[in-house]
C-alpha positions in Angstrom: 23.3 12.3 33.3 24.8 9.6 31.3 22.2 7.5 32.5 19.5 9.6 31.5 21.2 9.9 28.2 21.9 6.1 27.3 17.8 5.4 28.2 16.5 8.0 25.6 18.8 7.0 23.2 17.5 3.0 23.7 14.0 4.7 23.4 14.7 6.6 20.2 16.3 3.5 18.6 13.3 1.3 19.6 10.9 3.7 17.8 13.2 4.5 15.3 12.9 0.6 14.9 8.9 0.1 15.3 8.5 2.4 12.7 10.4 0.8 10.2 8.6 -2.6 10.5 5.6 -0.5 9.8 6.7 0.3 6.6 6.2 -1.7 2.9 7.6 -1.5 -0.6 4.5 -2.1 -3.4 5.8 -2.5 -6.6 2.6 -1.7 -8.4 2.2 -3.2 -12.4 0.3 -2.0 -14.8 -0.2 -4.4 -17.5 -3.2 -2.9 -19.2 -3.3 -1.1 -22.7 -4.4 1.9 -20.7 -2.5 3.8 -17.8 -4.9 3.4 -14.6 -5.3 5.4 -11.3 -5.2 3.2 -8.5 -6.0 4.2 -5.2 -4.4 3.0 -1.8 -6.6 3.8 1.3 -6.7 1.9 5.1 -9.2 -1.2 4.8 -12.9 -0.7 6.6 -12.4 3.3 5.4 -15.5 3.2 3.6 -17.6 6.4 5.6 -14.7 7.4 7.5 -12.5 10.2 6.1 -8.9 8.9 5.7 -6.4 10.5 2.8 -5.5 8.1 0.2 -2.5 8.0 -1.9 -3.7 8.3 -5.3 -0.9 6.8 -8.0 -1.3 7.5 -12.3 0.6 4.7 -13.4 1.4 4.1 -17.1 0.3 1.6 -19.8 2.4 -1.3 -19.3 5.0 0.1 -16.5 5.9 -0.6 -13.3 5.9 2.0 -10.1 7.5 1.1 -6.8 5.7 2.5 -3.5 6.1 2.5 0.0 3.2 2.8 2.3 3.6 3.1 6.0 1.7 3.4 9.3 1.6 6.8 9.3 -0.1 7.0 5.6 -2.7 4.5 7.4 -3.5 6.6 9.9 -2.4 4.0 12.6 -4.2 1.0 10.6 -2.3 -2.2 9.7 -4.4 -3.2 7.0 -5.3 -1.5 3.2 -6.5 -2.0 -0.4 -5.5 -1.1 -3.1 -7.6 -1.0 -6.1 -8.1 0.5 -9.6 -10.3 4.0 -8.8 -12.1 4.1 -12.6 -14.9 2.1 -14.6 -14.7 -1.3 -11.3 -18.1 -2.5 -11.0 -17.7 -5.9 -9.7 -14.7 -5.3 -7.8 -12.0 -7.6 -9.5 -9.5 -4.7 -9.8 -9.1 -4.5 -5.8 -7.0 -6.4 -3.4 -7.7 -6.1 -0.1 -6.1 -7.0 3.6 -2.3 -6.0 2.9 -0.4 -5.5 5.4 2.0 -3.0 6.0 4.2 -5.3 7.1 4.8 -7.3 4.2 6.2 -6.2 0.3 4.0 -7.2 -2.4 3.9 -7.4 -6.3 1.0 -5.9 -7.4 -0.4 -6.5 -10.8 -3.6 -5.1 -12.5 -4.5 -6.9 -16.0 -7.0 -6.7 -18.7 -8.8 -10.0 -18.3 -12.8 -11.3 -20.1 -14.2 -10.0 -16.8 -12.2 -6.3 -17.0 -8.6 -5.6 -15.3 -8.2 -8.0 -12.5 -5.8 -7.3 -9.4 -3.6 -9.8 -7.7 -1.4 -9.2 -5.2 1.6 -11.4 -4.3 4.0 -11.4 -1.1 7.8 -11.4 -1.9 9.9 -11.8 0.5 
């Protein structure tokens, strides 16, 4: 009985643990004029119906996120991007990983608000 005890308690802990490497904080920043919507869905979703976490953040604010596995729908990889008014697709980043913490910002640059993404460790 102990025995049998002791192994599903290794098992729980080893999932318990797998999940939380699946798991990233964003710290998303908005340094428009304008608060944006940005958009957070699994990468190569395009035709395939996923839910998104949709975000409002604030003119010239910061919002701290957390995306995980489980908001992916089992997929490793996602975008965000800004959801209004992108045409030529600067205010994107794509192929984050949800096993790394980023610094997000969107900006008002000559071409429109541009997205870059940076890993912090």
């Amino acid at each position: 009985m102990l025995k049998k005890f002791t192994i599903l308690f290794s098992l729980f802990l080893v999932t318990t643990y797998l999940n939380s490497s699946y798991a990233e904080d964003i710290n998303v920043i908005n340094k428009t004029k304008k608060e944006i919507v940005v958009e957070i869905s699994p990468e190569n979703s395009e035709g395939e119906v996923f839910s998104t976490i949709t975000k409002t953040i604030p003119a010239h604010e910061d919002s701290k996120l957390m995306v995980n596995y489980d908001d992916l729908k089992g997929q490793k990889y996602y975008n965000i991007k800004k959801v209004d008014g992108d045409f030529a697709g600067h205010s994107r980043c794509d192929h984050l990983s949800v096993n790394k913490n980023y610094t997000i910002e969107f900006k008002k640059e000559a071409i429109g608000v541009v997205c870059t993404a940076n890993v912090v460790d």
